[in-house]
N, C-alpha and C positions, 0 to 999 in steps of 0.2 A: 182298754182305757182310752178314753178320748184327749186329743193333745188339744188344750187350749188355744185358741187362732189368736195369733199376735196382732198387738197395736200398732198402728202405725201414725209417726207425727207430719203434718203438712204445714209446710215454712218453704222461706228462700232460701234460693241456693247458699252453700258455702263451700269453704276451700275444701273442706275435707268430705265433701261430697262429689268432688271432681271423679275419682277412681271410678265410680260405680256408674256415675251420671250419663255419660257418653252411649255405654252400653243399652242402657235403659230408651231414651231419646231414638236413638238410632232404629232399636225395635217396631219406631212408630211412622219410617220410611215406608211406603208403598209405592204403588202402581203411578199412584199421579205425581207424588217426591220425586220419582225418576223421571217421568216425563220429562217433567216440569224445571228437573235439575236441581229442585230444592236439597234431595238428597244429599248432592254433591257441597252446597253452599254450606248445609247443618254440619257434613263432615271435616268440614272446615272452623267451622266454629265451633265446633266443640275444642278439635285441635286448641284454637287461640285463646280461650277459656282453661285450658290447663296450661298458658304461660305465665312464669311465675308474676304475683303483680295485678293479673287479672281481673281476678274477684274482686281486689280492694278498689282497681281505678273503676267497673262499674258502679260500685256503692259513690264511688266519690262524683262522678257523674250525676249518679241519682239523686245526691242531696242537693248539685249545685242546679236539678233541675234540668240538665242536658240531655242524660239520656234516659227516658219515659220506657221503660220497661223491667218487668220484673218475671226471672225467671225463679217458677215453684217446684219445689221436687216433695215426694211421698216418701220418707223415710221408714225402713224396721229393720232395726239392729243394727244401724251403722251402714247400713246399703240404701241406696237406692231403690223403690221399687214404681215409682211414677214420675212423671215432669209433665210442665205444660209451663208457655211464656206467653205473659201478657205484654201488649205494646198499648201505649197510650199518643194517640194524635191529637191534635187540636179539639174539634169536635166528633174524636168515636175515638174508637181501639178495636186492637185483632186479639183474639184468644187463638194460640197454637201452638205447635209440638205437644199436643196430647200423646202422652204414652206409657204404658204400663208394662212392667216387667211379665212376660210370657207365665210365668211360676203362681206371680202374683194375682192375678185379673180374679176376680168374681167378688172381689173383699170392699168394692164400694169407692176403691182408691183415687178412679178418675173421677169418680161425682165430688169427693169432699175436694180434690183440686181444682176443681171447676166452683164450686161454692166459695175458696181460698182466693180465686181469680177472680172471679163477682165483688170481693168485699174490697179488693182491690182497686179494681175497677169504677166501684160505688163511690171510693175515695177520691178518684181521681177524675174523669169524664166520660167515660164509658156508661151508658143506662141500658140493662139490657131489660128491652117491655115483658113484661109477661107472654105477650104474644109471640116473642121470638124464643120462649122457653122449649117450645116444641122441635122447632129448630134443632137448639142445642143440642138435646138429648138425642137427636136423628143423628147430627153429624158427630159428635161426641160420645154416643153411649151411651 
């Protein structure tokens, strides 16, 4: 008997996605994270992101406009099984911390968070061309 492959929902973070989140994120550290020391800076924010408080003072940032970014996670069954954070600057924005739970990956996870991050982005000042779809999918998956 075949086990039916689960759904999984793509949204912003919340508090109660903190447990699982860090785990998830951190998966998606490599070679150039550590170079570059990003690694060390994410481990650190994640840290500060599970201080109580957290979640609510970015939201309250974001509506008064202050702080231009949204981090997305790929939910199934109350875990985490992807993330990626969009930042918005004046004229562009960065899409990163792409990453997929080890277990998870082949299920389509990191494309519909990247599609979640696009319509984001569409909203806000980021245009990504068609031309640089190729890109994405190179560096992305």
């Amino acid at each position: 008997m075949e086990v039916p492959r689960s759904t999984f929902e793509c949204r912003e973070l919340r508090r109660r996605d903190l447990p699982t989140f860090g785990g998830v994120i951190l998966q998606g550290m490599g070679a150039f994270e550590a170079a570059t020391k990003i690694d060390v800076t994410t481990t650190e924010s994640v840290k500060n992101l599970r201080r109580p408080g957290m979640v609510g003072l970015v939201r309250l940032l974001q509506l008064l406009q202050i702080a231009q970014v949204r981090i997305l996670v790929a939910v199934d069954r109350g875990q985490v099984v992807g993330t990626t954070v969009v930042s918005f600057l004046p004229s562009t924005g960065y899409i990163g911390g792409v990453a997929t739970d080890a277990a998870a990956r082949g299920r389509g996870i990191a494309t519909r968070l990247m599609e979640l991050a696009h319509t984001f982005a569409e909203d806000s000042v980021l245009r990504v061309k068609a031309g640089a779809a190729r890109s994405i999918r190179y560096w992305f998956g």
